[in-house]
FIKE-337870 format. One line per 3 residues: their letters; for each residue x, y, z of C-alpha. Coordinates in nm, 3 decimals, decimal comma. Layout:
BEGIN
a	X:Y:Z; ...
END
This chain:
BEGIN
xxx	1,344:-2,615:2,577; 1,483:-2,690:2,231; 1,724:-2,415:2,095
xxx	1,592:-2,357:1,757; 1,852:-2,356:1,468; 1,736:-2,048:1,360
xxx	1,817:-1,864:1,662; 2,163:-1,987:1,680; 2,456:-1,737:1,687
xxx	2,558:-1,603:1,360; 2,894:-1,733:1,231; 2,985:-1,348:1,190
xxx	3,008:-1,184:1,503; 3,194:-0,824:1,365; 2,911:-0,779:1,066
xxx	2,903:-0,381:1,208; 3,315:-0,370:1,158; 3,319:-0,509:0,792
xxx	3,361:-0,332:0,487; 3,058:-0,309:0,317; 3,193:-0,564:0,012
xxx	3,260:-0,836:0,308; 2,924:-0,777:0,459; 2,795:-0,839:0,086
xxx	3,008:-1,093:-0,005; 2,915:-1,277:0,350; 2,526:-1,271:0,276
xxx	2,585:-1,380:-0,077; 2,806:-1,673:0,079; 2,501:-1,803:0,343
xxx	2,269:-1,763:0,043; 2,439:-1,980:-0,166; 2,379:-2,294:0,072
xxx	1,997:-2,231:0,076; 1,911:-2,413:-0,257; 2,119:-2,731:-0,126
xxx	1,917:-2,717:0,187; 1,569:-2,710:-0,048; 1,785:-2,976:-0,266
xxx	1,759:-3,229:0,033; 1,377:-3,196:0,106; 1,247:-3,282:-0,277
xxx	1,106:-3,649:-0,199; 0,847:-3,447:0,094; 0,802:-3,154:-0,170
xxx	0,733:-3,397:-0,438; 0,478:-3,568:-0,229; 0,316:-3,300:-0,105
xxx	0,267:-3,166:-0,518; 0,065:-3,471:-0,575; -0,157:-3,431:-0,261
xxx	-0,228:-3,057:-0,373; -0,230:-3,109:-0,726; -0,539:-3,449:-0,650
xxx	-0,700:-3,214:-0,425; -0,752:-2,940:-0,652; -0,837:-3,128:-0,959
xxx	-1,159:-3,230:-0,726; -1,218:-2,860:-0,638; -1,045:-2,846:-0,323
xxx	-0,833:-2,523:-0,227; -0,502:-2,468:-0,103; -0,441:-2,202:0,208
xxx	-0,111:-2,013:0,310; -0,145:-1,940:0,710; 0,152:-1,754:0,836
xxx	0,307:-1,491:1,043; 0,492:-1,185:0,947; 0,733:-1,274:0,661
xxx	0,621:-1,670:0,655; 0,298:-1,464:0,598; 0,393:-1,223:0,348
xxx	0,549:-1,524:0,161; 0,218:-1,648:0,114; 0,043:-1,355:0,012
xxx	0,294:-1,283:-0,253; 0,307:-1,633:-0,349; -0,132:-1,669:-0,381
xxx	-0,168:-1,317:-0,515; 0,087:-1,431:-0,802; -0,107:-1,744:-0,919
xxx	-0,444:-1,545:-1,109; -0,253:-1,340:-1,326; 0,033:-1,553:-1,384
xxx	-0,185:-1,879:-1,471; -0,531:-1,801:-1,527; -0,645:-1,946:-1,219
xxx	-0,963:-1,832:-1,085; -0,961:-1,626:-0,765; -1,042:-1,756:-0,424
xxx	-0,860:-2,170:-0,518; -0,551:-2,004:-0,341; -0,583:-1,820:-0,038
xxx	-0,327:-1,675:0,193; -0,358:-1,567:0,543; -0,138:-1,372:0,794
xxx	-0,177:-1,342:1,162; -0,329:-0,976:1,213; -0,509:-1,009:0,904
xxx	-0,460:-0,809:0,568; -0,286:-0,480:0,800; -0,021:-0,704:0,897
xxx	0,105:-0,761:0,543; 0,264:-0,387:0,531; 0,331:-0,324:0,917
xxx	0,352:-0,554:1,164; 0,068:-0,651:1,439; 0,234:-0,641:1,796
xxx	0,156:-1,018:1,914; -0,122:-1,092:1,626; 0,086:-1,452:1,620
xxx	0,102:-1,542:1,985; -0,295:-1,619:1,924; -0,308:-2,029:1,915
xxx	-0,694:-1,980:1,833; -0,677:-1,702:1,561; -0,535:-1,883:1,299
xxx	-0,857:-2,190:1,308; -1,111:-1,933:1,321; -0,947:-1,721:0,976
xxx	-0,927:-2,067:0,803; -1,326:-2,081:0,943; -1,412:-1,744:0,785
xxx	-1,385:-1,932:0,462; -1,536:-2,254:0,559; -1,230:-2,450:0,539
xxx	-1,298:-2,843:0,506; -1,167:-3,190:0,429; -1,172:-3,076:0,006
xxx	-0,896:-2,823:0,106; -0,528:-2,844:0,182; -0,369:-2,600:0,409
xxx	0,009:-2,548:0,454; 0,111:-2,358:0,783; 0,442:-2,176:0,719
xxx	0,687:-2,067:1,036; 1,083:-2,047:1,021; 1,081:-2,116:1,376
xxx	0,836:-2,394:1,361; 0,663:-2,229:1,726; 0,463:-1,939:1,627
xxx	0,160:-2,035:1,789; -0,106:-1,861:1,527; 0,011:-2,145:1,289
xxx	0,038:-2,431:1,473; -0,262:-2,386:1,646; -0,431:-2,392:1,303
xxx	-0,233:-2,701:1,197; -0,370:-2,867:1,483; -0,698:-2,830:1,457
xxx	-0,682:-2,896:1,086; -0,548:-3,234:1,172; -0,764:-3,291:1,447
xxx	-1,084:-3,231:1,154; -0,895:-3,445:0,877; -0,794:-3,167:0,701
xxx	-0,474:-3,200:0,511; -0,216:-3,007:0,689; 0,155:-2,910:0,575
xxx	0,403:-2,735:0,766; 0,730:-2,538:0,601; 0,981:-2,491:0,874
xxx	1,349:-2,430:0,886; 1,377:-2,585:1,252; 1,353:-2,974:1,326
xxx	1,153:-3,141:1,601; 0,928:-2,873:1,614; 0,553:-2,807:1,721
xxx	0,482:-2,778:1,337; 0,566:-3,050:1,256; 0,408:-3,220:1,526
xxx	0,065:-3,095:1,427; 0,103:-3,155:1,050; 0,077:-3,463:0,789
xxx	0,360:-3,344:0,599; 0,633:-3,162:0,741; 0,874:-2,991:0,497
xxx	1,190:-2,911:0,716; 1,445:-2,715:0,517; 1,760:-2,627:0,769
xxx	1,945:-2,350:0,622; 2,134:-2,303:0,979; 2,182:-1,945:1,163
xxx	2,133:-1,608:0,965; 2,429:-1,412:0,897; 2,247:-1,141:1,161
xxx	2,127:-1,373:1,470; 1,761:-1,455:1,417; 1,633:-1,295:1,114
xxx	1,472:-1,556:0,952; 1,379:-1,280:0,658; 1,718:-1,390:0,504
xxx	1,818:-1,716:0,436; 1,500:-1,926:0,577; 1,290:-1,653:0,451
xxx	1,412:-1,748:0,065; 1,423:-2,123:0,131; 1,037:-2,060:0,212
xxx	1,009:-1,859:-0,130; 1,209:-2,108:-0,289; 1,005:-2,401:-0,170
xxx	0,687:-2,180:-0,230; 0,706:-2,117:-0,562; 0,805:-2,554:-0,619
xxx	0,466:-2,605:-0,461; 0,274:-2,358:-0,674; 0,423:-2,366:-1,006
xxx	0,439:-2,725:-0,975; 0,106:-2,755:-0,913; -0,016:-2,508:-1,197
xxx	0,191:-2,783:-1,415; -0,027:-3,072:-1,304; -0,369:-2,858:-1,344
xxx	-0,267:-2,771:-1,691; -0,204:-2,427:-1,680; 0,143:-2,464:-1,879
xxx	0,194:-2,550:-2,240; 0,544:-2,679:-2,283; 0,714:-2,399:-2,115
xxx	0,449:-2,149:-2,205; 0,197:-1,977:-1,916; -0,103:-2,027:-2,177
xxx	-0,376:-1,923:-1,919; -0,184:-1,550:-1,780; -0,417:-1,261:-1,777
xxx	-0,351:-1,009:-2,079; -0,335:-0,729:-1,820; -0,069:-0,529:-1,980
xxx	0,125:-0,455:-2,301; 0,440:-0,699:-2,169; 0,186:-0,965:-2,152
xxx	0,026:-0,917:-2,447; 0,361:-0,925:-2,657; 0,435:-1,211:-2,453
xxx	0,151:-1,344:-2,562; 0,151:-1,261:-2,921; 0,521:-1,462:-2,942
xxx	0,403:-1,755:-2,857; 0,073:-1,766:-3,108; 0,337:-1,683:-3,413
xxx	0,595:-1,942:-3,246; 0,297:-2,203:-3,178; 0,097:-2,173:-3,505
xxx	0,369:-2,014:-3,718; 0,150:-1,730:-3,829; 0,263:-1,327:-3,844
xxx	0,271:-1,079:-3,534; -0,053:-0,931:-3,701; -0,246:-1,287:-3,749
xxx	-0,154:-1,351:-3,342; -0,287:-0,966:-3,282; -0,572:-1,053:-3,430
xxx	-0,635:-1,379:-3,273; -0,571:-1,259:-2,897; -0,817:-0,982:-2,969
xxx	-1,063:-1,250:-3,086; -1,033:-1,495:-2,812; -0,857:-1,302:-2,464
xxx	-0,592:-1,576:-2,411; -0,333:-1,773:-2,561; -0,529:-2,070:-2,470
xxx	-0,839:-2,002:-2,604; -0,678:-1,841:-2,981; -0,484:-2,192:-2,985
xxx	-0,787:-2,388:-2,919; -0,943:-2,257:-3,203; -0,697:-2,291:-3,464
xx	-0,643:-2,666:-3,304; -0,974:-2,799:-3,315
END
């Protein structure tokens, strides 16, 4: 059996003797070697933001299928998209072994199910149009990789985000992303440093993506939902930086219109 890098020993074996500032100052030290880690896996991240970004210009969707935090990752990254960029509900989906309980408490064994995770990506009617990316630290849990590998097996564009190497994930995938951020500071819990590589790597995918749709405007998230007075101001900013008119002139025009987009698009014609 493989060891898995993420189950090594931690390199601090006296975390419950150290002052709290060296137990800080320890976790802030691992962290810092997790965006080097992501740094080395660009070429397979870039690749895999041109796959997503073809597929959902022809109305394919993207899936998140995970497994306690590799799950909640996905929920939080999905759930973020519609407000943030406009984009319509249901072109992102996420889904975690145990289904939506899971997401607050955990679901004793939900991802030792190889067959679960197909027949959730089923409920929705999953096809060859869609891209699914299978997220697991430890590259095993069987929930996701026995998704993956049915995906494959239907020509369904699979992706796996791992922190381990040589693993079952990647096996059953088109496009492995392995980023190896090495053992956690407390042995095993892959909530810490592969947990933020995945959130890291994540929100590359997404926003990426949301770049190649469109959904940007120079730096600018022209398509976010006007769902509360920060966004609105927000909003209202970039109109009088965009068209160089007065805070009351962009008031007037996001009233008008609903969006940045939309007020710009009519001033633009």
């Amino acid at each position: 059996m493989t060891e898995h890098i993420t189950e090594r020993e931690s390199n601090y074996n006296d975390l419950d003797t150290m002052s709290v500032y060296d137990l800080l100052s320890a976790i802030n030290q691992e962290d810092k070697s997790v965006p080097m880690s992501v740094s080395k896996v660009l070429h397979r991240i870039e690749t895999v933001v041109i796959l997503i970004s073809e597929k959902m210009k022809q109305g394919g969707r993207l899936f998140y299928l995970g497994a306690g935090t590799s799950g909640r990752l996905g929920i939080v990254d999905a759930s973020e998209l519609p407000p943030t960029y406009g984009l319509e509900h249901g072109r992102v989906i996420a889904l975690i072994a145990g289904g939506d309980n899971a997401i607050r408490k955990a679901v004793e064994f939900a991802e030792d199910n190889p067959e679960q995770g197909w027949t959730d990506l089923q409920g929705f009617n999953v096809s060859e149009k869609d891209v699914v990316i299978g997220i697991a630290a430890s590259g095993s849990t069987p929930y996701v990789v026995g998704a993956m590998a049915k995906c494959k097996e239907n020509n369904i564009l699979c992706i796996g985000l791992t922190c381990n190497i040589n693993t079952e994930l990647a096996k059953n995938v088109h496009y492995p992303i392995e980023v190896i951020v090495g053992p956690e500071v407390v042995t095993g819990s892959t909530r810490m440093k592969a947990g933020t590589a995945q959130k890291l790597v994540l929100n590359m995918i997404s926003t990426s993506v949301m770049v190649q749709l469109g959904r940007v405007k120079g730096s600018k998230m022209i398509d976010m939902q006007l769902t509360n007075n920060k966004l609105i101001t927000r909003g209202t900013k970039m109109l009088m930086k965009e068209l160089n008119i007065t805070a009351i002139e962009a008031g007037e025009l996001l009233n008008k219109f609903g969006s940045v987009r939309k007020a710009l698009d009519s001033v633009q014609k």
